[in-house]
N, C-alpha and C positions, 0 to 999 in steps of 0.2 A: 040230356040235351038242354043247353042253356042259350038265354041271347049271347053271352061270352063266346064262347066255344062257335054258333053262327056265324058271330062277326068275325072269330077267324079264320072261319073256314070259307069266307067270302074276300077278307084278305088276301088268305094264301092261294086263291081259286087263281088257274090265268088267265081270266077274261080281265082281272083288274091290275095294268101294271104296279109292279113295285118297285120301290127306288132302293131293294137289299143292295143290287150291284154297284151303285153308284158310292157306297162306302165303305166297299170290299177294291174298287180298283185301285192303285197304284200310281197316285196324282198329288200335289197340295191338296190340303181341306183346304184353302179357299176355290179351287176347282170342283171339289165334290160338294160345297155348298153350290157353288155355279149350275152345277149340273141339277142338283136337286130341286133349285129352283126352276132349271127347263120343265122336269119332270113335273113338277106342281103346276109349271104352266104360268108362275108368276114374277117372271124378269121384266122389266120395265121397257119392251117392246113400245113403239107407239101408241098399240090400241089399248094396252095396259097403261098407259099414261091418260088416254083421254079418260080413262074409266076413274083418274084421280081429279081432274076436270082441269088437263094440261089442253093448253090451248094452241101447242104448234105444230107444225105441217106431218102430216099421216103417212107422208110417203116413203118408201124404201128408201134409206142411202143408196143402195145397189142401182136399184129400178124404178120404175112408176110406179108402181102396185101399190097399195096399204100393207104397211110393214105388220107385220104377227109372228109369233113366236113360229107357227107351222110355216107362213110365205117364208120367215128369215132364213132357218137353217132347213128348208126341206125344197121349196116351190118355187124362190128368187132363181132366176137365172144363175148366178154367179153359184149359188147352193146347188143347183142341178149340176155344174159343171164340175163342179167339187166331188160330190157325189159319184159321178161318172167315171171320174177319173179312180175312186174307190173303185167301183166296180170292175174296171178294166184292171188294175192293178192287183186285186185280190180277189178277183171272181165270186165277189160280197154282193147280191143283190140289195142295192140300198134302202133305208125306211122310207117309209113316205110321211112318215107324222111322227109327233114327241111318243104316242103311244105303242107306237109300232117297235119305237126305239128301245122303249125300258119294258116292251112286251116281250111275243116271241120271237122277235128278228132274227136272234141269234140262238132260236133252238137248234136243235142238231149239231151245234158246229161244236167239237170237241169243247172241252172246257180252257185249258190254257190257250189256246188260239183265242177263244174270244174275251178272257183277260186282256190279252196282247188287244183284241178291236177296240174294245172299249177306252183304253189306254188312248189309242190314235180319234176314237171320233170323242174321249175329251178335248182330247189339242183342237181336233176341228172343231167343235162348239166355240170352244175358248177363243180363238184365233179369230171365229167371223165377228164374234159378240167383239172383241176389241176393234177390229179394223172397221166395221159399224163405229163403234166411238170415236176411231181416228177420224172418221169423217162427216162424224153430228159435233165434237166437241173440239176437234184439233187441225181444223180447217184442210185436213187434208182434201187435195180434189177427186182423187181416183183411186184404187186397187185393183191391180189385176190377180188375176186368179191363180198364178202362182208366186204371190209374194203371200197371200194366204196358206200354198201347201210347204212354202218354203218355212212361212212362222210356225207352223203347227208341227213342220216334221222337225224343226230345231227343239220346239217340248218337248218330241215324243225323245228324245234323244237325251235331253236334260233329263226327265223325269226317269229315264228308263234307270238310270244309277238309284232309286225305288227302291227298284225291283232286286228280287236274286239273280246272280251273277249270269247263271244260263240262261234267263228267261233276259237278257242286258241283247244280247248278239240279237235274238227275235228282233225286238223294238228295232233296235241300229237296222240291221237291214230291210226290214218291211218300212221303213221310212228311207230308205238310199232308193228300194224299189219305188215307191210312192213319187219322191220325187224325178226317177229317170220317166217312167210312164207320163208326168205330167210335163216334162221339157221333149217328150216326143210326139206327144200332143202339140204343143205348143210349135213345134218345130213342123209340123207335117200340116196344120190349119190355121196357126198365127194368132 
């Protein structure tokens, strides 16, 4: 017994998530960077900016709230809706937190199926984290909530050519379903 051998066995424990998935999935490295910074908790969020001692407004683009890495992609309004629409569409009970995410969210669930999740809630990461920038840096005024599942499910579609050929149809279709679920949404509550 060593402190070596300790710290990897408090590594490998899962109470501490790990970011092995995050460059095992089937994305650009500039996305699996993307992600691993979620996972580390250090994207340049709002409250991550005041902590570099930026001095501009704290609020969500989305909503009023104070923007953070957990309100952005888990607890903003537009993320919940997001979310939900995950849920309804692949009967994915969704995370509630970055930890949750790169934890055991996805135990149980076969292994190739949650390649294939992982693949889709990159594009969702990716997709908010940009439409957030189109409208702190690119004057956009609005986003609605399926111009975010329509960007993300156009990656999952690009990136799915990744993948091997069989694991190609997966993607394609769990993103055709993705967005029919979300224009029936949209068509049934506006």
């Amino acid at each position: 017994f060593t402190v070596k051998s300790m710290y990897i066995d408090v590594i490998n424990s899962s109470s501490i998530p790990t970011s092995k998935h995050v460059w095992d999935v089937k994305v650009p490295l500039k996305i699996k960077v993307f992600m691993w910074f979620v996972h580390k908790q250090v994207i340049l969020t709002k409250d991550n900016l005041i902590k570099r001692n930026w001095t501009g407004p704290t609020r969500c683009s989305f909503c009023d709230r104070d923007e953070t890495i957990k309100h952005l992609f888990f607890d903003c309004p537009l993320a919940t809706v997001l979310w939900q629409t995950v849920h309804i569409a692949f009967k994915i009970t969704p995370p509630n937190s970055v930890n949750a995410l790169f934890g055991t969210w996805l135990n149980g669930i076969e292994p190739d199926l949650a390649r294939h999740i992982r693949v889709g809630v990159c594009a969702l990461l990716w997709t908010i984290w940009n439409c957030r920038n189109d409208l702190v840096f690119n004057r956009i005024s609005r986003i609605h909530f399926l111009q975010v599942i329509f960007r993300a499910t156009t990656l999952i579609r690009s990136w799915s050519l990744l993948t091997q050929t069989e694991a190609r149809e997966h993607l394609v279709t769990g993103s055709l379903r993705w967005e029919m679920v979300a224009q029936d949404i949209f068509n049934r509550f506006g």
